[in-house]
The first five atom37 places (N, CA, C, CB, O) and aatype in JSON, in Angstrom:
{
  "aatype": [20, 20, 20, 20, 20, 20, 20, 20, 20, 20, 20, 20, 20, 20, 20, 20, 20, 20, 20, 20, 20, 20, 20, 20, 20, 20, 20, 20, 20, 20, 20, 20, 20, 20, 20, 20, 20, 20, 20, 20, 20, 20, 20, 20, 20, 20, 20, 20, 20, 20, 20, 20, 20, 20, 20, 20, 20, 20, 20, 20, 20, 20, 20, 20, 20, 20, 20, 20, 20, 20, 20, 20, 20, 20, 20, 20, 20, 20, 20, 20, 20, 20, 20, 20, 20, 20, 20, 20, 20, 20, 20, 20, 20, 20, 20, 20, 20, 20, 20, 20, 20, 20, 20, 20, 20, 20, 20, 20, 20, 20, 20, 20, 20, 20, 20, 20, 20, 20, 20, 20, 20, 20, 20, 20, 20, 20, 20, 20, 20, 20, 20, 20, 20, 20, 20, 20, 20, 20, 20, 20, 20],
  "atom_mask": [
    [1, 1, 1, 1, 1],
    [1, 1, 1, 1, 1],
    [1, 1, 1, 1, 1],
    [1, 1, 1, 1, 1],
    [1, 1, 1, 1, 1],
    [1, 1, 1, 1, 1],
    [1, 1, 1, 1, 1],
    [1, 1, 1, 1, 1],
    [1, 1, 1, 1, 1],
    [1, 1, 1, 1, 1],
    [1, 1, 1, 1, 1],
    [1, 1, 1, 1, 1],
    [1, 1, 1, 1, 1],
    [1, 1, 1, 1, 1],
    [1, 1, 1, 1, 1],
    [1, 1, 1, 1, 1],
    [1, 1, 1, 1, 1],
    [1, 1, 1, 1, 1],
    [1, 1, 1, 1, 1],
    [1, 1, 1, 1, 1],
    [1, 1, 1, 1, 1],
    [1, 1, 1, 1, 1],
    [1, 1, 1, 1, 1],
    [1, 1, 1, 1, 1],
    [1, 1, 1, 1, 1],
    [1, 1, 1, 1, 1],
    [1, 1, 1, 1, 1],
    [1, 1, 1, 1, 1],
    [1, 1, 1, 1, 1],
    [1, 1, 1, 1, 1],
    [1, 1, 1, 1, 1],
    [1, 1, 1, 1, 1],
    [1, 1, 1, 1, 1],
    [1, 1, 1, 1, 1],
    [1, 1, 1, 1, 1],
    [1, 1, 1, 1, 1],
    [1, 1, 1, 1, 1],
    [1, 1, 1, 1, 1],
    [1, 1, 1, 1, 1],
    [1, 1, 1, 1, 1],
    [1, 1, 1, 1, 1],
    [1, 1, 1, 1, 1],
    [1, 1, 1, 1, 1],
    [1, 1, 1, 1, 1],
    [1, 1, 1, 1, 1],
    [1, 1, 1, 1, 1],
    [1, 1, 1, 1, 1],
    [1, 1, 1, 1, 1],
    [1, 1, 1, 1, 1],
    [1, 1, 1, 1, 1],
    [1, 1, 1, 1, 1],
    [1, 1, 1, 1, 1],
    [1, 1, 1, 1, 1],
    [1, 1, 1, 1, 1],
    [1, 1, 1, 1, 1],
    [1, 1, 1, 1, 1],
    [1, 1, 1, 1, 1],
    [1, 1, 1, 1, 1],
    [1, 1, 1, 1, 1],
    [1, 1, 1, 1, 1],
    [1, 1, 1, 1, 1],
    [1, 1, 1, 1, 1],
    [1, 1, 1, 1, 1],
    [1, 1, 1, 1, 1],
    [1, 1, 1, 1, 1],
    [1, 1, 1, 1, 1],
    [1, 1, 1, 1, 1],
    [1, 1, 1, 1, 1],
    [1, 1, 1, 1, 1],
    [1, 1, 1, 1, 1],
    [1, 1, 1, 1, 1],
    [1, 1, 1, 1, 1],
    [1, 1, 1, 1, 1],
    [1, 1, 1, 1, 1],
    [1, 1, 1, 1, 1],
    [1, 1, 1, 1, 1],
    [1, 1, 1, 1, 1],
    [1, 1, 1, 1, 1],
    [1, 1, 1, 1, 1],
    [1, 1, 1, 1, 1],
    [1, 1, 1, 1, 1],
    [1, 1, 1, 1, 1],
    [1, 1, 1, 1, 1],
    [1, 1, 1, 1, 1],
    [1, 1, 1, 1, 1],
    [1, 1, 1, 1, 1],
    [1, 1, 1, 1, 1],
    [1, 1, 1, 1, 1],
    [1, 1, 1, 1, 1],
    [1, 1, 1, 1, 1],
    [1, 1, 1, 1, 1],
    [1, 1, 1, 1, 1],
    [1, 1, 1, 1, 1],
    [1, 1, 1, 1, 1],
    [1, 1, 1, 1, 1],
    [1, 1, 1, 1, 1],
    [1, 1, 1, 1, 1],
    [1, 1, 1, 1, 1],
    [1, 1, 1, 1, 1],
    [1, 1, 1, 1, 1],
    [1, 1, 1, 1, 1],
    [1, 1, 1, 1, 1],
    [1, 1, 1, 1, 1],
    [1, 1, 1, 1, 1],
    [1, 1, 1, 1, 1],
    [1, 1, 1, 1, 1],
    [1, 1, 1, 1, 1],
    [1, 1, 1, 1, 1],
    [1, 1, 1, 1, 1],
    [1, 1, 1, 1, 1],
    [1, 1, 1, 1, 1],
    [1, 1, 1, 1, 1],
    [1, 1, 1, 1, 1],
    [1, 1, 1, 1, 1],
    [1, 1, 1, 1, 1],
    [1, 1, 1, 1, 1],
    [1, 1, 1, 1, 1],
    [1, 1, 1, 1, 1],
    [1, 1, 1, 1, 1],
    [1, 1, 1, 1, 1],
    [1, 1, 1, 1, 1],
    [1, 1, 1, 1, 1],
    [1, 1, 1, 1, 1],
    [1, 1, 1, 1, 1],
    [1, 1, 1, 1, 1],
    [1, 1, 1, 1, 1],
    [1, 1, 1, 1, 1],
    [1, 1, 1, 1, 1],
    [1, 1, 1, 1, 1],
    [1, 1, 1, 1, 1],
    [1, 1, 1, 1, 1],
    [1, 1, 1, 1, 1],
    [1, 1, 1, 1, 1],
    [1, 1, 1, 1, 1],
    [1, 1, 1, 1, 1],
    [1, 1, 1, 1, 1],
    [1, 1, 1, 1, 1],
    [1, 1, 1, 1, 1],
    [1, 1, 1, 1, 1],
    [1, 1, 1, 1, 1],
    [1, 1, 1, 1, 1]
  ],
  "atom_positions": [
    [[80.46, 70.94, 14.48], [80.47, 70.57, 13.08], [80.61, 71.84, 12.26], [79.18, 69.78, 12.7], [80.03, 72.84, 12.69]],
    [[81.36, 71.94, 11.02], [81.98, 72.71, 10.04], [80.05, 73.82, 9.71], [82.88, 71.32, 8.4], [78.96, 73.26, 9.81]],
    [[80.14, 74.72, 9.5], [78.71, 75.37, 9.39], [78.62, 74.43, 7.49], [78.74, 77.84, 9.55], [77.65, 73.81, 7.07]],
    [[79.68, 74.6, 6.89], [79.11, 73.93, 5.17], [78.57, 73.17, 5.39], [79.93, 73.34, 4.03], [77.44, 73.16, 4.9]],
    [[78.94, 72.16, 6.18], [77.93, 70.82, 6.39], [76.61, 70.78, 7.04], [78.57, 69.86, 7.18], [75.9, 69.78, 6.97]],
    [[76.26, 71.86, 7.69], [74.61, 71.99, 7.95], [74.35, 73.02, 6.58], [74.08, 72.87, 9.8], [75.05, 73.74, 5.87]],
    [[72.57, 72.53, 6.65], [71.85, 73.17, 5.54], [70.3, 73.09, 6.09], [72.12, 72.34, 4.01], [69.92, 72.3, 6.95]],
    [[69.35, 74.24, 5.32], [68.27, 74.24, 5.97], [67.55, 73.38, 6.06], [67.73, 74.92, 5.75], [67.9, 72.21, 5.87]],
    [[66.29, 73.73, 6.38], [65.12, 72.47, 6.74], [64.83, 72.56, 5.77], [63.93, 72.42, 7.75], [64.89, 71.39, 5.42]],
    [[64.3, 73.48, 4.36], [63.94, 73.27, 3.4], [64.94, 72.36, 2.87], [63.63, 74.31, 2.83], [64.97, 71.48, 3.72]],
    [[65.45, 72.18, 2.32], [66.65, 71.06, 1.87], [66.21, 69.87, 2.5], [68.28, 71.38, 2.4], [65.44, 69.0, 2.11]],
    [[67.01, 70.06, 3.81], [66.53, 68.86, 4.55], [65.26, 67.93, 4.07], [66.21, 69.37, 5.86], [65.33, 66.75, 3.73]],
    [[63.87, 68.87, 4.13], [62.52, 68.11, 3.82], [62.63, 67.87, 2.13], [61.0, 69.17, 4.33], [61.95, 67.01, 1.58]],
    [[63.39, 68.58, 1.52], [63.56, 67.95, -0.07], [64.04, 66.68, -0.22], [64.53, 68.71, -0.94], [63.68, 65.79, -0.99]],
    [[65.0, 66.73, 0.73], [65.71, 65.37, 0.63], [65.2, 64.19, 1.22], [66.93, 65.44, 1.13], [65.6, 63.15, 0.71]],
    [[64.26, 64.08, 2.37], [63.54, 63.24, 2.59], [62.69, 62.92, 2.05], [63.28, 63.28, 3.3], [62.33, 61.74, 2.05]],
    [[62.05, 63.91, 1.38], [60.59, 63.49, 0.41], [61.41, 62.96, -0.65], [59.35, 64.91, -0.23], [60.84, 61.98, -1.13]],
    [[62.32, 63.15, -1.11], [63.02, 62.25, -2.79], [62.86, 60.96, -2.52], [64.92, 62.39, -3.28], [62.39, 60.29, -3.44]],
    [[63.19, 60.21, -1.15], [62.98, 58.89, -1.1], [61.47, 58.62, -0.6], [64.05, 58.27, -0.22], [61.39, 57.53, -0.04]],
    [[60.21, 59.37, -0.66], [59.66, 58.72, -0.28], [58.33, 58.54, -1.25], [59.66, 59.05, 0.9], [57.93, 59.38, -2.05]],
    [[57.76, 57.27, -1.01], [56.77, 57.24, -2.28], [55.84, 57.61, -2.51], [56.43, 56.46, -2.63], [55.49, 58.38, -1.6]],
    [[55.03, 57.53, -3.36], [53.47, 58.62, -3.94], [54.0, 60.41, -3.95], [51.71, 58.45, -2.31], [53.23, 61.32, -3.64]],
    [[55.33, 60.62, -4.34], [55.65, 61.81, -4.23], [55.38, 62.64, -5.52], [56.92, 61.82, -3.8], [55.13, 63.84, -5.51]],
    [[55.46, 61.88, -6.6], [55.64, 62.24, -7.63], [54.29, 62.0, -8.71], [56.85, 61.65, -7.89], [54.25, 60.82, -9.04]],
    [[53.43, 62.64, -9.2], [52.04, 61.96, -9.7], [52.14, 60.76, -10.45], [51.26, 62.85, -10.59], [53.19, 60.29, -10.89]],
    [[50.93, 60.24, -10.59], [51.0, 59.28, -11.65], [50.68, 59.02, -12.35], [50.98, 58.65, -11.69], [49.45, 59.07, -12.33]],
    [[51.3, 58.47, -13.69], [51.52, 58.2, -15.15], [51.38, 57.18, -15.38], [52.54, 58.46, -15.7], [51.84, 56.37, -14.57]],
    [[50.84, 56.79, -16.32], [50.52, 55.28, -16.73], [52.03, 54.51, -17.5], [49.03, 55.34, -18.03], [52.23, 53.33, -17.78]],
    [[52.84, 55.65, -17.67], [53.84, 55.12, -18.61], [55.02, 54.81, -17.73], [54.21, 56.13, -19.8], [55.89, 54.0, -18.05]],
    [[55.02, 55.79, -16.12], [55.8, 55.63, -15.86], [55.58, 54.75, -14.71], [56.34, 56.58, -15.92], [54.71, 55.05, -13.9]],
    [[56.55, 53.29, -14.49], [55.88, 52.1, -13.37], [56.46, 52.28, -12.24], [56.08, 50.51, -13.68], [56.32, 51.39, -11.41]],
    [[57.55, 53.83, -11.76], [57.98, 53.81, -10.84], [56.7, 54.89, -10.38], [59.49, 54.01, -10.81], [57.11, 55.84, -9.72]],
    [[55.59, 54.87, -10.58], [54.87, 55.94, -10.3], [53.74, 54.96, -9.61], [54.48, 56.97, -11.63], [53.06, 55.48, -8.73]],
    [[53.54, 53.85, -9.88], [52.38, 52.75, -9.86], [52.6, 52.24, -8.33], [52.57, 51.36, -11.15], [53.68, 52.29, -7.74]],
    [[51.55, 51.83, -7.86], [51.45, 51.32, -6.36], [52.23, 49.85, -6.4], [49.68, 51.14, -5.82], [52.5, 49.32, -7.47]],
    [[52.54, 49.29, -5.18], [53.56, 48.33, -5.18], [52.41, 47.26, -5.95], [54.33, 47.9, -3.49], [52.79, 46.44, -6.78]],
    [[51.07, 47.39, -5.59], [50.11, 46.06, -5.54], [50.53, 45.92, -6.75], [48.4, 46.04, -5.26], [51.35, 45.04, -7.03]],
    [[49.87, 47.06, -7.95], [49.87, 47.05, -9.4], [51.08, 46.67, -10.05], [49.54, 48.28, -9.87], [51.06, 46.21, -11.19]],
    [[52.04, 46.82, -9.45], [53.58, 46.57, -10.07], [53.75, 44.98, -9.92], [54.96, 47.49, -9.1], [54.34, 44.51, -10.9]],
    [[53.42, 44.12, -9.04], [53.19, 42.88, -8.77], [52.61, 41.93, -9.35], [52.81, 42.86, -8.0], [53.05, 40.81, -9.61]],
    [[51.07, 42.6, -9.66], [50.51, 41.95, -10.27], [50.44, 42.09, -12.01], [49.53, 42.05, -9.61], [49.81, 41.33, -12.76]],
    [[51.31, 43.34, -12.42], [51.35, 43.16, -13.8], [52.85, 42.13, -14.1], [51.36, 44.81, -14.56], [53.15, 41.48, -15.11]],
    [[53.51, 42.3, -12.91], [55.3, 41.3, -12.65], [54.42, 39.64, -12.86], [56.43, 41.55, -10.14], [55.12, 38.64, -13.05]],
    [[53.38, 39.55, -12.83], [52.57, 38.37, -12.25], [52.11, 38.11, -13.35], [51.51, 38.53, -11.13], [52.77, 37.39, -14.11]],
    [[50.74, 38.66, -13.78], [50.31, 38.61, -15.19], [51.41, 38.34, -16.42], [49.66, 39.94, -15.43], [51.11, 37.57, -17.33]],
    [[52.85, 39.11, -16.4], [53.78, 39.31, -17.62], [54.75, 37.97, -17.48], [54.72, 40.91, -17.54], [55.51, 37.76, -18.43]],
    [[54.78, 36.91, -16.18], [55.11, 36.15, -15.92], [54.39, 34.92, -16.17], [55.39, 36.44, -15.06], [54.97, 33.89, -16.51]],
    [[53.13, 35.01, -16.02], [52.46, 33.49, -16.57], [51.97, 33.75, -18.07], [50.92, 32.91, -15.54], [51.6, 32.89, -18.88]],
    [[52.05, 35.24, -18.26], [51.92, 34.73, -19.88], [52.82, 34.86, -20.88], [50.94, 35.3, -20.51], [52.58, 34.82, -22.08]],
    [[54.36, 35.1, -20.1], [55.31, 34.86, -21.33], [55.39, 32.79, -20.56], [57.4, 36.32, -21.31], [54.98, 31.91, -21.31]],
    [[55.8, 32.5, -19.45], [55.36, 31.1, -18.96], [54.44, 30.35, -20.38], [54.23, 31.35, -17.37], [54.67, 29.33, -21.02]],
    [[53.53, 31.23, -20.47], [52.59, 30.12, -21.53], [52.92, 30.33, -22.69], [50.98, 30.21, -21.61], [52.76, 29.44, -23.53]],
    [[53.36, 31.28, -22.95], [53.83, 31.54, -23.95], [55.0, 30.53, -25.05], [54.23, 32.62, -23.47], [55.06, 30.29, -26.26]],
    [[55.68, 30.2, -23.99], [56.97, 29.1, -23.79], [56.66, 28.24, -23.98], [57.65, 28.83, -22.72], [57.12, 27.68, -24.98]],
    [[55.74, 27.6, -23.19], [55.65, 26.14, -23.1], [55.11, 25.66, -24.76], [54.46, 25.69, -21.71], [55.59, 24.87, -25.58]],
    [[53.99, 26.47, -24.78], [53.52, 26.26, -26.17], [54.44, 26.77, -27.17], [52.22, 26.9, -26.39], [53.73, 26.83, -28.18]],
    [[55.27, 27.05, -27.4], [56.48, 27.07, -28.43], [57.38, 25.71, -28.18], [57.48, 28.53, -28.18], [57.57, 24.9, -29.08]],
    [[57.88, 25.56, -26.97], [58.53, 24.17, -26.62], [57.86, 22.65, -27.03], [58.61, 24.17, -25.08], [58.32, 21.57, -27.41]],
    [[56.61, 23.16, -26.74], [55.78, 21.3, -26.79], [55.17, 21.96, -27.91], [54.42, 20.39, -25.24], [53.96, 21.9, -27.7]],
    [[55.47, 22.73, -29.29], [54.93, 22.77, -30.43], [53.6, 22.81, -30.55], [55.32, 21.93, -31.04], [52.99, 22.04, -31.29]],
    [[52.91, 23.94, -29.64], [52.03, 23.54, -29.72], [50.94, 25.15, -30.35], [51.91, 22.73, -28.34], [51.54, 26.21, -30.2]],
    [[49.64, 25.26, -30.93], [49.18, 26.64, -31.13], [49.01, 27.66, -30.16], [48.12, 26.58, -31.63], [48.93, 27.25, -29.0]],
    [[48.94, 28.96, -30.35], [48.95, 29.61, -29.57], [47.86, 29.66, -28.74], [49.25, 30.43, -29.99], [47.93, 29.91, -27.54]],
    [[46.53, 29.38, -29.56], [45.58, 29.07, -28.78], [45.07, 27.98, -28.05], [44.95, 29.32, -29.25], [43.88, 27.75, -27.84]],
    [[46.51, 27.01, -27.51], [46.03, 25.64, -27.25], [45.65, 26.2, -25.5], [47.45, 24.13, -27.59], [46.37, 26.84, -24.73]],
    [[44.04, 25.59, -25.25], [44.04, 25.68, -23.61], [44.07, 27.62, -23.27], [45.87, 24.66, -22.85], [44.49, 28.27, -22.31]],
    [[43.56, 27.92, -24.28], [43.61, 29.14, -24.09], [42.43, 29.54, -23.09], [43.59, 29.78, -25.37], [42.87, 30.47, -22.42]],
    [[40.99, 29.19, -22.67], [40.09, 29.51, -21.23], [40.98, 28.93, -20.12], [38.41, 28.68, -21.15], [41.26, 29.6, -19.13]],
    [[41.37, 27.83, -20.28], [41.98, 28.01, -18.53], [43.33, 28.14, -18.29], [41.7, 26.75, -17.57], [43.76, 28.11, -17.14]],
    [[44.2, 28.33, -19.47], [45.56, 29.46, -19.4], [44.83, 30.83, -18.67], [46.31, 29.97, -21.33], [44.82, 31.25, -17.51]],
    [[44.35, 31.22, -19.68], [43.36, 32.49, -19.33], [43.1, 32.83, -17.99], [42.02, 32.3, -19.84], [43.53, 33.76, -17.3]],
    [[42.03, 31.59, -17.68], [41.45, 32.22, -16.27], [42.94, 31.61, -14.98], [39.35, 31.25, -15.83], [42.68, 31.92, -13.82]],
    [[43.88, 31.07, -15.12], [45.29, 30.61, -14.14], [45.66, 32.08, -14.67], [46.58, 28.92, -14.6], [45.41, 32.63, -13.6]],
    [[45.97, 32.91, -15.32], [46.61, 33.66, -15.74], [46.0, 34.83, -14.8], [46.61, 33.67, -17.2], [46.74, 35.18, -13.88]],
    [[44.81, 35.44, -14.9], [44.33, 36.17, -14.58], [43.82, 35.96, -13.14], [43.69, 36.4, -15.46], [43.53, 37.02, -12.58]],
    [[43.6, 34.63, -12.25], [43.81, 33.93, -11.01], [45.17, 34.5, -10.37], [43.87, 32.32, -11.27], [45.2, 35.34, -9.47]],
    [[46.34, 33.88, -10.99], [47.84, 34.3, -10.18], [47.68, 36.03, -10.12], [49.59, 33.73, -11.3], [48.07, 36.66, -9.13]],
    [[47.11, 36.66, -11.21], [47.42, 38.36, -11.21], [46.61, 38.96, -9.79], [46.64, 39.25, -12.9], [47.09, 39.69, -8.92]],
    [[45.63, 38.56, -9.86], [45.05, 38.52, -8.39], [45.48, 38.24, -7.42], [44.28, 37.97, -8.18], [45.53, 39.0, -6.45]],
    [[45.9, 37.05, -7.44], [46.48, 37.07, -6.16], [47.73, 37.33, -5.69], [46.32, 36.18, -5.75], [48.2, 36.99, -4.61]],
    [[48.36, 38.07, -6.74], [49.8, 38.99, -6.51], [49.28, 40.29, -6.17], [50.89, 39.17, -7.93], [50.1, 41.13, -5.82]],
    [[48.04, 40.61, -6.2], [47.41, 42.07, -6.4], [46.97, 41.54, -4.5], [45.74, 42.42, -8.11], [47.18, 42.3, -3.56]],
    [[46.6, 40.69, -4.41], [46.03, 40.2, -3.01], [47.56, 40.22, -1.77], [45.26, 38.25, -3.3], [47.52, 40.67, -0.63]],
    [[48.47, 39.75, -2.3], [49.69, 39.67, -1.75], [50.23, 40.61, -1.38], [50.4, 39.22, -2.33], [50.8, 40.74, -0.3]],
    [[50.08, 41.57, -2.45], [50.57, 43.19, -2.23], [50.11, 43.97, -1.41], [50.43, 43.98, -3.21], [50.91, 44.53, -0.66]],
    [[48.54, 44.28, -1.27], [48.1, 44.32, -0.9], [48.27, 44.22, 0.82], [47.71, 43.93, -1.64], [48.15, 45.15, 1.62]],
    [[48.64, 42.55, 1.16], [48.61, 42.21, 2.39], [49.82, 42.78, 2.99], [48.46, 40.82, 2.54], [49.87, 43.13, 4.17]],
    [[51.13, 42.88, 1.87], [51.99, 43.46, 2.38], [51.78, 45.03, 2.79], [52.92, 43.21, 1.57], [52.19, 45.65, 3.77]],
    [[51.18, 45.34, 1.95], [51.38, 46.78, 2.06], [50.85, 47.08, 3.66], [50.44, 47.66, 0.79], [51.39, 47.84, 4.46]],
    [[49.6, 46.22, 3.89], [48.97, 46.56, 5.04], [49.77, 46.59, 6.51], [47.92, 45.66, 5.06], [49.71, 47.33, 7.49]],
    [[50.68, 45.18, 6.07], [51.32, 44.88, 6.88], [52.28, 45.7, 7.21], [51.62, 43.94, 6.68], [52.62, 45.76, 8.39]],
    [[53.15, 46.83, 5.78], [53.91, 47.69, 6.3], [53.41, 49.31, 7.02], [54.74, 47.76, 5.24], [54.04, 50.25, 7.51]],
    [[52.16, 49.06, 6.8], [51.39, 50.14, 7.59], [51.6, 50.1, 8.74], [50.08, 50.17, 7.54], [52.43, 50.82, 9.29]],
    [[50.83, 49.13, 9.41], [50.49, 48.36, 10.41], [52.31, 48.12, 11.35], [49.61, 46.81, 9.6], [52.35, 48.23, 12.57]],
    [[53.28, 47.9, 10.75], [54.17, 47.74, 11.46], [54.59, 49.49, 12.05], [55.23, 46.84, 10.59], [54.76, 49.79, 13.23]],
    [[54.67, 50.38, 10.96], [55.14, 51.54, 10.89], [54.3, 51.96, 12.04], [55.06, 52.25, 9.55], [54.91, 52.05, 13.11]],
    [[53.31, 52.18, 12.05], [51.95, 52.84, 13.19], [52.42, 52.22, 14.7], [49.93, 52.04, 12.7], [52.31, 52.8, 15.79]],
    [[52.89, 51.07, 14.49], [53.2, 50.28, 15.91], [54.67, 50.62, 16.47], [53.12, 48.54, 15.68], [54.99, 50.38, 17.64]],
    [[55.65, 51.29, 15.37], [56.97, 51.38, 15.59], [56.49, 53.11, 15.88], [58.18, 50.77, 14.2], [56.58, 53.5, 17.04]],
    [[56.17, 53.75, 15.19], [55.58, 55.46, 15.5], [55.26, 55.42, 16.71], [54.21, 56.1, 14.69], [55.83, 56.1, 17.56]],
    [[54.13, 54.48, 17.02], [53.4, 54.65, 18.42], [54.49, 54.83, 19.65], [52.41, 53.24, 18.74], [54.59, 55.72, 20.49]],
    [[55.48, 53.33, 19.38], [56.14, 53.16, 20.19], [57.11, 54.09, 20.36], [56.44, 52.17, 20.12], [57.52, 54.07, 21.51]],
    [[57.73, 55.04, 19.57], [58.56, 56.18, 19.87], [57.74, 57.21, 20.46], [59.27, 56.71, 18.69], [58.44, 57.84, 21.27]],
    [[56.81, 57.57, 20.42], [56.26, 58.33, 21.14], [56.0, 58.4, 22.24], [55.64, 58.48, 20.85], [55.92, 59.5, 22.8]],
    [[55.73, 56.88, 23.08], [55.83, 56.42, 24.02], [57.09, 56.59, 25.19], [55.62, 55.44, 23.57], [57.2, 56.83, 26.39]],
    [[57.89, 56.31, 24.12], [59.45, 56.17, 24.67], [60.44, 57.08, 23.82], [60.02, 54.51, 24.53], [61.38, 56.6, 23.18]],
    [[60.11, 58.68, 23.88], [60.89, 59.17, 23.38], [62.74, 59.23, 23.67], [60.22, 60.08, 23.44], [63.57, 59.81, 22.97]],
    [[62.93, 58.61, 24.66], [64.24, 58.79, 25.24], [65.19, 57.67, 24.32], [64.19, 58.48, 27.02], [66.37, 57.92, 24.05]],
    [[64.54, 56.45, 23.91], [65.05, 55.51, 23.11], [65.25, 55.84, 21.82], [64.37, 54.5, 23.14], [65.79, 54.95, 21.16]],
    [[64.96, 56.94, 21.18], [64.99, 57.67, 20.2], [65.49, 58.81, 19.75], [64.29, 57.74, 20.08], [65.32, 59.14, 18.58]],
    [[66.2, 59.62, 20.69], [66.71, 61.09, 20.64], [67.89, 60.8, 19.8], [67.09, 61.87, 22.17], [68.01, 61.71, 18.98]],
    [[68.87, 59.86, 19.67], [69.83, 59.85, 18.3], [68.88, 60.11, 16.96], [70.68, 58.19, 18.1], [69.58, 60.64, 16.1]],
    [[67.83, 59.96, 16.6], [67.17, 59.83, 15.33], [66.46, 61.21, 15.0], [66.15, 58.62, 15.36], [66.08, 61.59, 13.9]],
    [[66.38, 61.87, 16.22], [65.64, 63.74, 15.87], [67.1, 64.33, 15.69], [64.49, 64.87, 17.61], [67.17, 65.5, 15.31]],
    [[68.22, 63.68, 15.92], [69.28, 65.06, 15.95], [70.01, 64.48, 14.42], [70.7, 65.2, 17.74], [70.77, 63.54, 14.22]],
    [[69.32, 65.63, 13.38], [69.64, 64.94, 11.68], [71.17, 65.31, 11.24], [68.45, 65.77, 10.27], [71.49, 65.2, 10.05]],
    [[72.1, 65.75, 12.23], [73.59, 66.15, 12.2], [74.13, 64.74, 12.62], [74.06, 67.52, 13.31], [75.15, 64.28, 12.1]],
    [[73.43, 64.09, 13.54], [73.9, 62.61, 13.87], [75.03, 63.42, 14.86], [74.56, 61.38, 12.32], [75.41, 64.59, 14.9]],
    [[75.38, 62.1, 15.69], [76.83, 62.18, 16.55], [77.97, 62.04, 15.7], [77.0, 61.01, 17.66], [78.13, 61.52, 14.6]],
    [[78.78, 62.69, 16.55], [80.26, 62.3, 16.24], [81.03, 60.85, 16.21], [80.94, 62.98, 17.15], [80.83, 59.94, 17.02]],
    [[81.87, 60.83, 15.19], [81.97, 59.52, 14.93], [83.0, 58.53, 16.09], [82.51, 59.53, 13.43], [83.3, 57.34, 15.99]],
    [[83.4, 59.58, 17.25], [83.75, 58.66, 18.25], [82.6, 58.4, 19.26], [84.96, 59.16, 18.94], [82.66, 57.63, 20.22]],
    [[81.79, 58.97, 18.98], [80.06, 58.46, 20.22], [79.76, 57.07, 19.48], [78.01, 59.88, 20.02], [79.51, 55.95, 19.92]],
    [[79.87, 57.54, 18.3], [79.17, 55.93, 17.45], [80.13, 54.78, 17.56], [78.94, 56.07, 15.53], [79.7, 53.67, 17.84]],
    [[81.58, 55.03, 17.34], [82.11, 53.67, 17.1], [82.44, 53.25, 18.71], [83.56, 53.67, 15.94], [82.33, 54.08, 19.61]],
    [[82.84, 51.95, 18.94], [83.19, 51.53, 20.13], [84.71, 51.3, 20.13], [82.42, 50.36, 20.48], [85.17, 50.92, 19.05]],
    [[85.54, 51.47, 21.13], [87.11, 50.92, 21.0], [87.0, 49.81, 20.7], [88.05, 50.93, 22.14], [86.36, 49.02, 21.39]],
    [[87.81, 49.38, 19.25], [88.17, 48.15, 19.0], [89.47, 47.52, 18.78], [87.59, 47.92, 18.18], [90.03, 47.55, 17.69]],
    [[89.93, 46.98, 19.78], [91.2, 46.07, 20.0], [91.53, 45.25, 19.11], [91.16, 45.3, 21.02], [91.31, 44.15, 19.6]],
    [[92.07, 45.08, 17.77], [92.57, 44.32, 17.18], [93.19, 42.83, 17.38], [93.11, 44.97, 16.89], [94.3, 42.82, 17.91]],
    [[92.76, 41.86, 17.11], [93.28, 40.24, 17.63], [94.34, 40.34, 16.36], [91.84, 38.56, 17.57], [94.12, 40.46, 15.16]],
    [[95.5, 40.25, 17.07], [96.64, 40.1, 15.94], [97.21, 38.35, 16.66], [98.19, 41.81, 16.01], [97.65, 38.01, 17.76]],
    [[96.94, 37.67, 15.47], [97.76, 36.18, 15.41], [98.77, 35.85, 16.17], [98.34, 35.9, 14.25], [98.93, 35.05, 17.09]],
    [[99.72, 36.94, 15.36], [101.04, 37.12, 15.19], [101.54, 37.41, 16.9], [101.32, 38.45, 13.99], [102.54, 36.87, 17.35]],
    [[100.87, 38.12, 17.54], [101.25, 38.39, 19.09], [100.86, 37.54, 20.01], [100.76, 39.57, 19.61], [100.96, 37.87, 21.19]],
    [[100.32, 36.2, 19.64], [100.3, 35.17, 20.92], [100.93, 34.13, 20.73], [99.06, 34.68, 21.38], [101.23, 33.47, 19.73]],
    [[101.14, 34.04, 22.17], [102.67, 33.19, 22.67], [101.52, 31.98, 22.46], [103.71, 33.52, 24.72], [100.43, 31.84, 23.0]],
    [[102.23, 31.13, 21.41], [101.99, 29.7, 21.03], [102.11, 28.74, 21.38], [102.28, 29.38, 20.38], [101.44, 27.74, 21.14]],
    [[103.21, 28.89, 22.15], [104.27, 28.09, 23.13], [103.12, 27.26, 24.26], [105.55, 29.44, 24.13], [103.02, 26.03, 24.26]],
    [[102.46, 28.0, 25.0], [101.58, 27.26, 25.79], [102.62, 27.56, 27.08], [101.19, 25.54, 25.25], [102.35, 26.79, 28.0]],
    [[103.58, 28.32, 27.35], [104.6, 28.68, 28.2], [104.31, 29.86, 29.3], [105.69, 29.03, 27.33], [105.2, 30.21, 30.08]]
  ]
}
């Protein structure tokens, strides 16, 4: 490979940390900074109360109509988007730790993924034979 196209490990580790999350501190203003749970459950909260918001403009009704148990459904769903998130998140722990483990185990199933130059692009692709229409005898002859 051309030497321009390699670059150091510093680079390298810049560029992996850009995609990865909790990299950057956090700000209350900014929501790409916020944990997935919190982003969910305010997506959750901002959803049942423009939802109520609606309905009571549609069926003409005050803003404060049913306002304790709008309220407590409102603040119920935010929870349990905060609970959801949550479960996901665990769950993507929990998968990652089991997929880690398992490369470690079996490093040989994995040696394409330590070499960050990757293969050459005839290791990767497979010969592929083109089905052209046009070249079979139709005839049945």
């Amino acid at each position: 490979m051309a030497e321009c196209t390699r670059y150091s490990e510093k680079e390298r580790q810049r560029r992996e940390d850009h995609f990865r999350m909790h990299q950057r501190p956090y700000t209350i203003l900014d929501p790409f900074t916020w944990s997935n749970e919190a982003r969910l459950a305010i997506a959750a909260f901002a959803t049942c109360l423009g939802g109520t918001v609606y309905f009571n403009a549609w069926y003409k009704k005050p803003w404060y109509y049913g306002i304790y148990m709008r309220g407590a459904s409102i603040v119920a769903f935010s929870a349990a988007a905060y609970g959801f998130g949550k479960i996901k998140a665990y769950n993507y722990s929990t998968r990652d730790a089991v997929v880690e483990h398992y490369a470690k185990l079996h490093p040989k199933d994995f040696e394409q993924f330590t070499d960050i130059y990757g293969r050459p692009h005839s290791a990767v692709m497979t010969p592929w034979p083109p089905r052209r229409a046009f070249f079979w005898d139709r005839t049945g002859d």
